[in-house]
Structure formats: structure tokens, C-alpha cells
C-alpha positions in Angstrom: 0.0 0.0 0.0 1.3 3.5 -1.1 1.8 5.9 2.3 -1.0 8.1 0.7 -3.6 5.4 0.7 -3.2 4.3 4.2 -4.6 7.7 5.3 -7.3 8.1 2.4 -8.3 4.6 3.8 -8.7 5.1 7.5 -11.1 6.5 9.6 -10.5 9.8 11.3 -8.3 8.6 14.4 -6.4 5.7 12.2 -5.7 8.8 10.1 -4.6 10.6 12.7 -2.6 7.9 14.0 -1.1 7.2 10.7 0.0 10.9 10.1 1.5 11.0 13.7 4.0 7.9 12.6 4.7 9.4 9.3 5.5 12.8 10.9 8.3 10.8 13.6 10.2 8.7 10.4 10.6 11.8 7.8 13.2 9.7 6.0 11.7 6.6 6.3 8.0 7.9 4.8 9.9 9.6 2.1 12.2 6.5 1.1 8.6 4.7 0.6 6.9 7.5 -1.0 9.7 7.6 -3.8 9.9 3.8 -4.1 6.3 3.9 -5.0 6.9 6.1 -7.6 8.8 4.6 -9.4 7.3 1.4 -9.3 4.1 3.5 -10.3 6.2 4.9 -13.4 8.2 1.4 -13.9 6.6 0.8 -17.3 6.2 3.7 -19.0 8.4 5.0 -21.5 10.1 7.8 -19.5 10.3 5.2 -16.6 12.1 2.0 -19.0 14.4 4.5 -20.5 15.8 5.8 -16.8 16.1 1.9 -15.1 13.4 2.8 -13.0 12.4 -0.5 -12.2 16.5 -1.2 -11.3 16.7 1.8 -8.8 16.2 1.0 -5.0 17.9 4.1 -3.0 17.9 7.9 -3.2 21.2 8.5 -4.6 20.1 6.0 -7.5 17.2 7.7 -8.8 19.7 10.9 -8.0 22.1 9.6 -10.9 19.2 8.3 -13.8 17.0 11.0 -13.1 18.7 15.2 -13.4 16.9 18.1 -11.9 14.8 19.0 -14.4 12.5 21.7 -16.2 8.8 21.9 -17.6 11.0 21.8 -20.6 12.1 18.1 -20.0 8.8 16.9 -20.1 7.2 19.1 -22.8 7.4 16.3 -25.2 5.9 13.9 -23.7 3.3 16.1 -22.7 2.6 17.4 -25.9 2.4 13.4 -26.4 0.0 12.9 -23.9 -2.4 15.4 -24.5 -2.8 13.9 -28.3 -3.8 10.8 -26.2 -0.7 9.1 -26.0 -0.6 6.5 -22.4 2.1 5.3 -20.7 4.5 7.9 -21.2 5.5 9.6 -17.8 3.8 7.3 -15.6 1.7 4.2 -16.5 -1.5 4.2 -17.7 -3.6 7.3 -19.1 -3.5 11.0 -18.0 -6.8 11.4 -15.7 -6.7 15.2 -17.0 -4.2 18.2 -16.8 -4.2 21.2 -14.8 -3.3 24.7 -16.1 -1.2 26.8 -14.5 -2.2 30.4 -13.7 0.8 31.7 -15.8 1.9 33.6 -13.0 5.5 33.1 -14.2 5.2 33.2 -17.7 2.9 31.0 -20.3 0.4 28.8 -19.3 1.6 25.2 -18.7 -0.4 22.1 -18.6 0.7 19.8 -15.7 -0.4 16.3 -16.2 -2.5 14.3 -13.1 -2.5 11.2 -12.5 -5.0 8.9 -10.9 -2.2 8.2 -8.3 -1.7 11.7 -8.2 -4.9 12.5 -7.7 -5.7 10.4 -4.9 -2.1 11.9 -3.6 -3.7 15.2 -3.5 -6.9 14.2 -2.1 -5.0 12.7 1.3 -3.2 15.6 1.8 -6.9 17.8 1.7 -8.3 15.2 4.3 -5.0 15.6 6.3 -5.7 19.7 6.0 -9.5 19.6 6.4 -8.9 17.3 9.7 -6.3 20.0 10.8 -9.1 23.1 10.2 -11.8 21.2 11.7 -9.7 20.6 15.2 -8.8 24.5 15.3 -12.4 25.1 14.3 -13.8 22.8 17.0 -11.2 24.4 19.8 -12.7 27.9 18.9 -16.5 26.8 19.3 -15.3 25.1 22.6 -14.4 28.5 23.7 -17.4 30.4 22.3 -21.2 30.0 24.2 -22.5 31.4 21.3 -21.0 29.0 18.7 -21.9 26.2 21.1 -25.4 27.2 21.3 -25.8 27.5 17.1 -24.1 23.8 16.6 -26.2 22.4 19.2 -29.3 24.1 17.7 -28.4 22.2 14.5 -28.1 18.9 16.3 -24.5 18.5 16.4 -22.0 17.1 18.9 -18.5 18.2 18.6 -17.2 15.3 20.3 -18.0 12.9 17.2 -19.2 15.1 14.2 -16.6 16.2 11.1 -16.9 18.5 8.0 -19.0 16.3 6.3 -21.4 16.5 9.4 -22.1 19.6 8.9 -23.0 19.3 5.1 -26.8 20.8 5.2 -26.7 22.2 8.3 -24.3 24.9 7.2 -23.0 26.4 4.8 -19.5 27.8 3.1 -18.4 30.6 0.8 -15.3 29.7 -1.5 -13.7 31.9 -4.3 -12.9 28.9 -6.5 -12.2 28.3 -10.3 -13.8 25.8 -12.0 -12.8 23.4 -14.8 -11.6 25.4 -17.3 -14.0 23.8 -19.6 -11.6 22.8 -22.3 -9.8 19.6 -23.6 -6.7 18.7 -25.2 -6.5 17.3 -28.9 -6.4 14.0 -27.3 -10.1 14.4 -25.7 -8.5 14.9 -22.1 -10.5 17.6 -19.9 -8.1 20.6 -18.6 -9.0 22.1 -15.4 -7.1 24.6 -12.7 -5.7 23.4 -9.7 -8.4 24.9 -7.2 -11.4 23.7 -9.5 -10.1 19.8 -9.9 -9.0 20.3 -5.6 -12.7 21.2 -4.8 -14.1 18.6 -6.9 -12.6 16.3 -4.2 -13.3 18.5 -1.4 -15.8 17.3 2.0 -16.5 20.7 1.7 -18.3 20.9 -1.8 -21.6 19.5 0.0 -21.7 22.9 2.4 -21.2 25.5 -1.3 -23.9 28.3 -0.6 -24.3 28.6 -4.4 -24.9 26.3 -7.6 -21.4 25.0 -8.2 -22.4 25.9 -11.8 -21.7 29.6 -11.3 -18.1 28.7 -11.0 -17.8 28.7 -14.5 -19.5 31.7 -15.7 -18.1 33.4 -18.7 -18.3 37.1 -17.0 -16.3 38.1 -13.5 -18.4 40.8 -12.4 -21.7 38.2 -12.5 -19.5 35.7 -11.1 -19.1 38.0 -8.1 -22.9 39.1 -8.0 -24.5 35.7 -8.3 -22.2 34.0 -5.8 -22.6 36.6 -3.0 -26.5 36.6 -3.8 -27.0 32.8 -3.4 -24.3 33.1 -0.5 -26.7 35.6 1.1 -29.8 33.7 1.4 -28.0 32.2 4.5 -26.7 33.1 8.1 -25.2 29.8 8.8 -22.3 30.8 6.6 -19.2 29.2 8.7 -16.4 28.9 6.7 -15.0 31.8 3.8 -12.3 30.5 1.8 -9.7 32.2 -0.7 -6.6 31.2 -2.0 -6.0 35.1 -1.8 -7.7 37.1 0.0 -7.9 40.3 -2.2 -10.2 38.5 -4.2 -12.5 37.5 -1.3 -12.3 41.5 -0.3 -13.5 42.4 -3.9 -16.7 40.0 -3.4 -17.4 41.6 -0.5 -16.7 45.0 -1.8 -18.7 44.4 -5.3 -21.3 43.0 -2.8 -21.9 46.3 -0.8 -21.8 48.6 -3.9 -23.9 46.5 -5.0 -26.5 45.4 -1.5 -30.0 47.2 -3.5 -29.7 45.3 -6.6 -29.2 42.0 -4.4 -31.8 42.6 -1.7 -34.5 43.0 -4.5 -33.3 40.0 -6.8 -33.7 38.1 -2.7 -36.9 39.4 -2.1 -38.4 38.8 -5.8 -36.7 35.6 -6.4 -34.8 37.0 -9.5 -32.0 37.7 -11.4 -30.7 41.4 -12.5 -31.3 41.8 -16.1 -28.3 44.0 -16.1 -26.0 41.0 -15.5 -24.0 40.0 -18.8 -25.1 36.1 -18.9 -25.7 33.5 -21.9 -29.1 32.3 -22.2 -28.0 28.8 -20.7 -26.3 30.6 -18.0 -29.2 32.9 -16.9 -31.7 29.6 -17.1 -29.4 27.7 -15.3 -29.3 30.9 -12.5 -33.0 31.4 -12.3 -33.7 27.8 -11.5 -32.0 28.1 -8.3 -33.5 31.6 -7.1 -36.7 31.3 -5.5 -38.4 34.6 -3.5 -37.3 34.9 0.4 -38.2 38.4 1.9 -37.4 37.4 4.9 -33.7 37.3 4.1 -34.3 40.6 2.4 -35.8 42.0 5.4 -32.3 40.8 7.4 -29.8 42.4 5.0 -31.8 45.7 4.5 -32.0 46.6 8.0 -27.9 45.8 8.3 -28.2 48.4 4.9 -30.5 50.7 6.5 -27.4 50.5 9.8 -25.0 52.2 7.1 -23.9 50.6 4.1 -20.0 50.1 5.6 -21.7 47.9 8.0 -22.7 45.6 5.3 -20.3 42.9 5.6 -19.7 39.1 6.7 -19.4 40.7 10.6 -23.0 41.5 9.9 -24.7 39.2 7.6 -22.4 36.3 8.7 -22.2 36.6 12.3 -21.9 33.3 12.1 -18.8 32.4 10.9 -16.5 30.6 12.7 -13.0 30.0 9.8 -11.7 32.2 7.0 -8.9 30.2 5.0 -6.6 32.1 2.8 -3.2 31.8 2.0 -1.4 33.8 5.1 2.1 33.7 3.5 4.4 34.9 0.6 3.2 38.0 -1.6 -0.5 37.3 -1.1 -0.2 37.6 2.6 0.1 41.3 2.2 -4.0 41.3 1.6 -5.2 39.8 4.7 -5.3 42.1 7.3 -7.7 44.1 4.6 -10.2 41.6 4.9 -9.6 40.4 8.7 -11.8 43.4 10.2 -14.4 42.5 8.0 -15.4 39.7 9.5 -16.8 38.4 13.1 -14.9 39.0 15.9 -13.1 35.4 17.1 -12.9 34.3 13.0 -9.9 31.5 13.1 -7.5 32.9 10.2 -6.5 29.2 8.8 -3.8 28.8 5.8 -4.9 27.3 2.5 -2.0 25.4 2.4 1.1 25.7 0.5 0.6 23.8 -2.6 0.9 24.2 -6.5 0.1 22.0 -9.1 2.5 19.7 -9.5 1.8 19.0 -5.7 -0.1 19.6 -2.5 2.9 20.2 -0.1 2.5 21.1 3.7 -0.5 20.3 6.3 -1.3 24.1 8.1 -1.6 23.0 11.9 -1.8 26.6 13.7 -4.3 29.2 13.5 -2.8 32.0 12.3 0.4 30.7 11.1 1.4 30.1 7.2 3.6 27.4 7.7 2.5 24.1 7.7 4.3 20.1 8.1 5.9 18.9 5.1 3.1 16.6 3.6 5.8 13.3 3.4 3.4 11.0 1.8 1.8 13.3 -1.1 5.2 13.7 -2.6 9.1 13.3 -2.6 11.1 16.1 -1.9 14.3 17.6 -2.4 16.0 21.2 -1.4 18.9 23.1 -2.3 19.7 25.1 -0.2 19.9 29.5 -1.4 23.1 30.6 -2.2 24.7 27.0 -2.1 24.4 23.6 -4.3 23.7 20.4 -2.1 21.0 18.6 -3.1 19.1 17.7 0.5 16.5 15.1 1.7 13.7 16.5 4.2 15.6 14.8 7.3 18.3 16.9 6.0 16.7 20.6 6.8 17.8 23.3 9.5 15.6 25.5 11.1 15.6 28.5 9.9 17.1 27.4 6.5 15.8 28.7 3.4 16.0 26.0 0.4 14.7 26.0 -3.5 12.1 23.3 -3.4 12.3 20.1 -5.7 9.5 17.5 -6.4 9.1 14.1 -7.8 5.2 13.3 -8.0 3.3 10.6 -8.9 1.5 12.3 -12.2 5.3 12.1 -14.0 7.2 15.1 -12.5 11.0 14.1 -11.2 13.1 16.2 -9.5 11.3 18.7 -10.9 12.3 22.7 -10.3 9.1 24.4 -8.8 11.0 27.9 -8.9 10.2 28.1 -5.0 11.5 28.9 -1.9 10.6 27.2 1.0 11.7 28.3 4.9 11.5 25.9 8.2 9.7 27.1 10.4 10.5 24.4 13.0 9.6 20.6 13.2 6.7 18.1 14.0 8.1 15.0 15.2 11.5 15.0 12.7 9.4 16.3 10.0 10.3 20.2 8.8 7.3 22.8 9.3 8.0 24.7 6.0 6.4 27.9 4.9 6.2 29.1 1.3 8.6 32.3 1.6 9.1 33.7 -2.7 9.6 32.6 -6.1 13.2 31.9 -6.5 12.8 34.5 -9.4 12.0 37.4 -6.7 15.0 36.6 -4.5 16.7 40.2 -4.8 20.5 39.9 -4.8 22.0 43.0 -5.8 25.2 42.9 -3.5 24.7 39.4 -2.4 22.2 40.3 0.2 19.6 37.9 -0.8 16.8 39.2 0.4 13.5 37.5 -0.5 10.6 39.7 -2.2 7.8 39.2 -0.3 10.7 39.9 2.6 10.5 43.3 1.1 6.8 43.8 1.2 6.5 42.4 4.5 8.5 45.5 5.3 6.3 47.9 3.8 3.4 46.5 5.7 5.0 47.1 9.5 6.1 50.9 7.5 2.9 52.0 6.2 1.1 50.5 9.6 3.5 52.8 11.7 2.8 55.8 9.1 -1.0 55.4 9.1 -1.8 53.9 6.1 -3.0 50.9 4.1 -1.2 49.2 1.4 -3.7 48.1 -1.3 -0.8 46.5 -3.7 3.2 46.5 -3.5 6.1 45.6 -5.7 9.5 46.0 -5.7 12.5 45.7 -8.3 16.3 45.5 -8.5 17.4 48.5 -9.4 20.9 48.0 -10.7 22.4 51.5 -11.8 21.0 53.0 -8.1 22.4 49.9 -6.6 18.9 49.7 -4.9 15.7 48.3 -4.5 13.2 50.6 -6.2 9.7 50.1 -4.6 5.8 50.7 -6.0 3.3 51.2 -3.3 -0.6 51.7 -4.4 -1.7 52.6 -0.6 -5.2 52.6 0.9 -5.8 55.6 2.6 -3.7 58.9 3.1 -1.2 59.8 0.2 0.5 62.8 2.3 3.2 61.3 3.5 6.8 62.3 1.7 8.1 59.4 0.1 11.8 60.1 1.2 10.2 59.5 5.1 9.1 56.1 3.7 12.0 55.2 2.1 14.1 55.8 5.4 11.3 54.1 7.7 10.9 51.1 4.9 15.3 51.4 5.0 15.5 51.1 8.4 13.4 47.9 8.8 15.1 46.4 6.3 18.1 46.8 7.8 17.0 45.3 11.3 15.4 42.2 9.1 18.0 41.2 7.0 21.4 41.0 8.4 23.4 40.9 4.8 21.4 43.7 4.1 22.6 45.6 6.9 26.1 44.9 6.1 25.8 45.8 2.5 24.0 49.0 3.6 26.8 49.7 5.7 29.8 49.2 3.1 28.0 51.2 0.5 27.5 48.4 -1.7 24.0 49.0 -1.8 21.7 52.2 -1.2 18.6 52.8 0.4 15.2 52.1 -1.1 13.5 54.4 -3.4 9.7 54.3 -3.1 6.9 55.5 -5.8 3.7 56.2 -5.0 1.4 54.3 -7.5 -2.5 55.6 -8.3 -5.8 53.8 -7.2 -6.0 51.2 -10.1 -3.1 50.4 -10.6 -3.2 46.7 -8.8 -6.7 46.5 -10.8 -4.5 47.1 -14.6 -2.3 44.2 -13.2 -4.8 41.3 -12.5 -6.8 42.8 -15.9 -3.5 42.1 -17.7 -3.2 38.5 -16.2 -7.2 37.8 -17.1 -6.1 39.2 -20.8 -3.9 36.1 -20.7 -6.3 33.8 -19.8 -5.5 33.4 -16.4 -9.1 33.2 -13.6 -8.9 35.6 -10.6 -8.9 33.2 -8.2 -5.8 32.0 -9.5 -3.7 35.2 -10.5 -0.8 35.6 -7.8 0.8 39.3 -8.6 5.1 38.8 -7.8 6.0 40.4 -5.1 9.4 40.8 -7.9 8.5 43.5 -10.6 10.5 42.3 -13.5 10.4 45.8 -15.5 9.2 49.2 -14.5 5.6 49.7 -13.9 3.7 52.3 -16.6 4.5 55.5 -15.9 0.6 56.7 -16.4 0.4 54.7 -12.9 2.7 56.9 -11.0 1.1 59.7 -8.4 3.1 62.5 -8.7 2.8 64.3 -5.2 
């Protein structure tokens, strides 16, 4: 038995169990893990021509098999999706997964049914891990205890899937992109085909068919509209969080339009839908004025009181991803909702792999998911290839993955940092793309680093940061850095230079030094106009890419438009 399918297999405490054992033998679990690959791969073409079925230790597959590129594998890919089998892996491609081209063009990442089933034991690891924080805040809330008992529900021995029907959940999620390849195989993104599998998907508070609707802006309306009809609304999830904050933000510009579609039971002729989209649509609405009755008064309140703290007083989780670039946006949306909300971390993942298990409230790092995946890490600035059992806290390492879908030792372009360990297994925490590390003098300072900087300086000036980016700038021998802020504009950009200077230099210690020698200068920050994070996801979307999925770099890779800059 692959160390996946012993915990898609077990009940909730053999799971448990099973996880705890995996997390105590990190080089043990991931010895297995890559055995089982191979053995999964031992027929296919890729796998005959490398001796898979000859190999038995690490440092073998380490000598067939280099680190590699999506450029490796783009033949037999292209191969695949004509309808070839048995090329990367044996058998037939179950269907591929575009990436969000947040890094260049669109790849399509073959899956597996191994794969799959991969992925699906690391969500039932996570959604165990949510539920126990979720349970531990009810436990400490008479309130939340009163509503789960009112629905018939006894912590003690009741799960997600428990709780499908008695409540509900909000999710910004792509669907299947509703394509396939020459070879008849269906293309999805990564979220999409992830939910599919989800014990959440029974909980959706709208038709899972309004995932795929052509246009965003009804995509936004007729999600938060269904959403609405409830109060039971417990769990809000996001991969990032700025797109959750538009919803909510489309939703209150919008509140009139919705509270009469509620109480009439229909849809806004103003929304840009197909025929078959707006039949599809008005078969779920039916009239409740009741509900409208509820969200006008919280309108009639003042209409920056219409938000989940109000018409979701219920909700117990919000799940976003908490670290790298995309952390920047929670603490917009964290006063939106109910006071006691557990901030929970998506999980660092991509789609080649789902990687760590979130554990702590709070907290974007998460346990090293051993039995989804193998992994390897180099470590920055140095060229050992390690094992997991090999890491250092506090190390920062370029991730590399072997799958079961026909990826080895394949370069994700990530960093990774340990956080820590559970049992002898890393905690890791998704830190940048390898592209945004920022190494001017030798400083090698991460991106997101950067940002994470501008956060504490705009908090301690007295204003919000709606959207930040930063880029080497070589001939100033420093770091020039775009700001789009929420709130006042007044403040002299040389002040936020030295402020944003200053915690850089009591972050990053080679930073410091180089600041010190002269061989780097202090940052130079612009002041970008409202919009200006809006022109960047419109770009992305002009490429094909779905919201939920678009990740803006922390890195800017060329200088932003100069009709973006505020001159002030």
C-alpha cells in the first residue's frame, strides 16, 4: 500500500494515527513514498528509458534521473495530450491542470489517478487540521456552542462532512476550465479539480455551476447573492484574500440590486449572462423576503456595515493563504469579519503537488506533507541537493518535487523556509519565487521579505497598502519600490524610504552589512494611483488566467507604466 492510501483509507483517528508515525520517520515515509513512484512509473516509456524499475535508494534515482524543467517533459506532454498512455507514468492521464501563468505561459501539468488520490489525502489531512482549530474555537465560544447544538451536532463525534446541510461555506474557486486537449482529455485549474474532491463541496452556498460563468463581475454578484440567502455561513475561503475583499466590496456597492433580486426571487437583467447561464441561474433563485428584510435593515445600519461581521455573524473559519506575496492582503479583509474568526492557511501547494499540512491558526507554515510527494532542497546561495531529514531551522531551500503524475526532480522555482519541526518532519512555509529573490550585492533578500516591510512601515505611518512591488534597481544599486496605498497619500516618500530602509536593515542581516559598506543604497519608493493593482490582475485575465488564481510577484521584473505613478 502507497503511504498516501493508508490515510485516504482510515477512519478519522487511524488517520490521525497514521499521520503522527509518518511525521516521527521523515526519511523513512519519504524513502517509501519515492519507491512507490517509481514502481508507479516502472513501465512507462520515461520510466524504462531511466532503469526505474532497477533503482532502489535515493542516490540512484539521484544519478538516472537530473533536476529537471517543464522543458524536460514538454514532449511527452505534448504526447499525452494527443492521447498518448504510458508515457511519464503508466497508464492514461486522468486530465491536466493549467497553471495560472503567474511566471510566464500557461503550462499544462499532467495528473495522475495516483496523483490525484495523492492530493486528495493531503486535503483530508488539512480539512482534519481546520476542523480541530475550528472545533477548539466553538469550545471556547457559548455562542457558537449554542448554534451547533441548535443544529443537532455534537462536537465530540461530528466532522466536515457533518455539517454538510446544516451549514454552509463561501469559496472563491475556479472551476474546470472547460476545455480539452486534442487527445479528448479535460483541462482544469488546480483549485477547481482540488474542490471537486473537497468534503467541503456538499456545504457550497451557491450552484457549483456559477463557478464557471463566462463574466467576473456576474460571477461576483450571483455567488454573493445565493451566498446571502444564508446566516449559517461558517467557513469563507480564498486562495488570496484580495479576491474575497472584492466580493465583499462588489457585494456592498452593490447590496440594493441583491436585496431586490432576494426578495423577488430574481436575477438582475443588467448581468452580462448567456441564455444557458441565466436559465441555469434562475432555477436556483426562489423569492425569500425574509432574508431581504435581514440584510436591508444591516443596509439601512449604514452601508460600511454591510459585511460578513453583519450578515455572517456566524462564521467561525476564513482560509486564505497567510504567507508569501499574497499575505500582504489579509489584514484588509480580517476586520471584515466576526470578531473570534480563526485565520486558517490554505496550504502551500501548486500544481505539481499539494505540499504542507497548516496546523496553527494564524500561522502560514505548515508540516511537510511526506506521503503526497518526494522532496528535495537546495539550499539558497549553495548547491547540495538535500533530503527533508536533512533541513535546518531556519534554513531557506529551493524546493524540488518528484510526483506521482510524472514530474521528477522537478524545479518548482520556489522557496521554502523551516519554520520548525513536527516530530522529525520540517514545518516549512512558502517564503518567494526563487525569481523574486533580490540579490543586488549578495544580500539575498526575499521579495515578499521586502513587502513584509512595507506593511509594518505604512502600519506605523498610518496607512494601508492596497498593492506593492519591488524591483532590482541595478544602476542605483537599490531596491526601487511601487506602493498603491489605501488611505492617506500625504506622506513624503523620502520619510518612507528611510522608515521602509530602516526595517530592512533590522530584518536582513546581509542587508545591513551591505547598507553599511556602501554596496547598496537605500530604497526608493513611488507612490502608484488607485488602479493600478486593478490594470495588473486585468492584464493577467487578458492572458487567460481566472482571478482566483492570479498571484501578482512580489518581484516586478520591469518598471511599472508611468501613467500609474502619483506624482505628489
Amino acid at each position: 500500500m502507497r503511504p498516501y492510501q493508508e490515510l485516504l483509507s482510515g477512519d478519522g483517528k487511524a488517520t490521525a494515527s497514521t499521520w503522527a508515525r509518518m511525521r516521527s520517520d521523515c526519511r523513512g515515509t519519504q524513502e517509501s513514498v519515492l519507491m512507490s513512484i517509481l514502481e508507479a512509473a516502472s513501465h512507462s516509456e520515461f520510466g524504462r528509458s531511466h532503469g526505474f524499475s532497477g533503482i532502489t535508494t535515493i542516490e540512484g534515482f539521484r544519478e538516472a534521473v537530473p533536476i529537471s524543467e517543464y522543458s524536460d517533459f514538454s514532449g511527452y506532454i505534448d504526447r499525452m495530450a494527443a492521447g498518448e498512455t504510458d508515457m511519464l507514468f503508466d497508464g492514461a492521464t486522468e486530465y491536466f491542470i493549467s497553471t495560472s501563468g503567474t511566471t510566464g505561459k500557461s503550462k499544462l501539468i499532467p495528473e495522475s489517478a495516483a496523483g490525484k488520490e495523492a492530493k486528495e489525502a493531503v486535503n483530508k489531512v488539512r480539512n482534519a487540521a481546520m476542523t480541530r482549530a475550528i472545533t477548539e474555537a466553538i469550545l471556547g465560544s457559548p455562542s457558537a456552542m449554542a448554534m451547533m447544538a441548535s443544529k443537532g451536532l455534537d462536537l465530540k463525534g461530528s466532522g466536515v462532512a457533518d455539517m454538510a446541510g446544516k451549514f454552509h461555506f463561501y469559496s472563491v474557486t475556479s472551476a474546470m476550465a472547460g476545455r480539452t486537449t486534442e487527445g479528448g482529455i479535460e483541462i482544469g485549474y488546480a483549485s477547481g479539480k482540488t474542490f471537486d474532491g473537497s468534503e467541503f463541496s456538499g456545504m457550497l452556498a451557491y450552484p457549483k455551476e456559477l463557478m464557471g460563468l463566462q463574466d467576473g463581475e456576474a460571477a461576483m454578484y450571483l455567488t454573493m447573492l445565493f451566498a446571502l440567502r444564508y446566516d449559517d455561513v461558517i467557513i469563507v475561503t480564498s486562495n488570496n484574500a484580495a479576491r474575497f475583499y472584492a466580493r465583499v466590496v462588489h457585494a456592498q456597492e452593490n447590496v440594493e440590486r441583491i436585496i431586490e433580486d432576494m426578495r423577488n426571487g430574481t436575477i438582475d437583467p443588467g448581468l452580462v449572462l448567456t441564455d444557458e447561464e441565466r436559465r441555469m441561474a434562475e432555477g436556483y433563485m426562489v423569492p425569500d423576503p425574509e432574508r431581504a428584510d435581514q440584510l436591508q435593515a444591516i443596509l439601512d445600519s449604514g452601508r460600511e456595515n454591510f459585511t460578513p461581521r453583519n450578515y455572517w455573524p456566524n462564521l467561525l473559519a476564513a482560509r486564505f493563504w497567510l504567507s508569501g506575496s499574497v499575505g500582504v492582503n489579509v489584514p484588509r479583509v480580517k476586520p471584515l469579519l466576526p470578531e473570534g474568526t480563526v485565520l486558517f492557511d490554505m496550504g502551500y501547494g501548486a500544481s505539481e503537488a499539494r505540499i504542507n499540512i497548516p496546523r496553527t491558526p494564524g500561522s502560514g507554515s505548515g508540516t511537510l506533507a511526506t506521503f503526497s510527494a518526494f522532496y528535495e532542497f537546495i539550499p539558497v546561495g549553495g548547491d547540495e541537493v538535500l533530503t527533508a531529514d536533512q533541513l535546518e531551522a531556519g534554513g531557506q531551500y529551493e524546493l524540488i518535487v518528484t510526483n506521482y503524475s510524472g514530474l521528477y526532480r522537478y524545479r518548482l522555482n520556489d522557496i521554502i523556509v523551516v519554520r520548525g519541526f513536527d516530530g522529525d518532519t520540517p514545518d516549512i512555509e512558502f517564503l518567494t519565487k526563487s525569481r523574486e529573490i533580490l540579490n543586488i550585492a549578495q544580500e539575498k533578500v526575499p521579495a515578499s521579505g521586502v513587502l513584509e516591510c512595507v506593511g509594518r512601515m505604512a502600519a506605523e505611518l498610518g496607512f494601508g497598502v492596497r498593492q506593492a512591488q519591488v524591483r532590482e534597481n541595478l544602476e542605483a544599486q537599490a531596491y526601487d519600490v511601487y506602493i498603491e496605498p489605501e488611505g492617506r497619500t500625504d506622506v513624503p516618500t523620502a520619510e518612507m524610504s528611510e522608515r521602509l530602509d530602516g526595517l530592512l536593515r533590522g530584518s536582513y542581516d546581509l542587508y545591513d552589512r551591505n547598507r553599511m559598506f556602501g554596496s547598496l543604497n537605500g530604497p526608493i519608493v513611488t507612490i502608484m494611483r488607485d488602479g493600478w493593482q486593478e490594470s495588473m490582475f486585468a492584464e493577467r485575465e487578458a492572458q487567460g488566467a481566472p482571478r482566483s488564481q492570479i498571484k501578482l510577484d512580489a518581484r516586478a521584473m520591469s518598471v511599472p507604466d508611468e501613467r500609474w505613478v502619483l506624482r505628489i
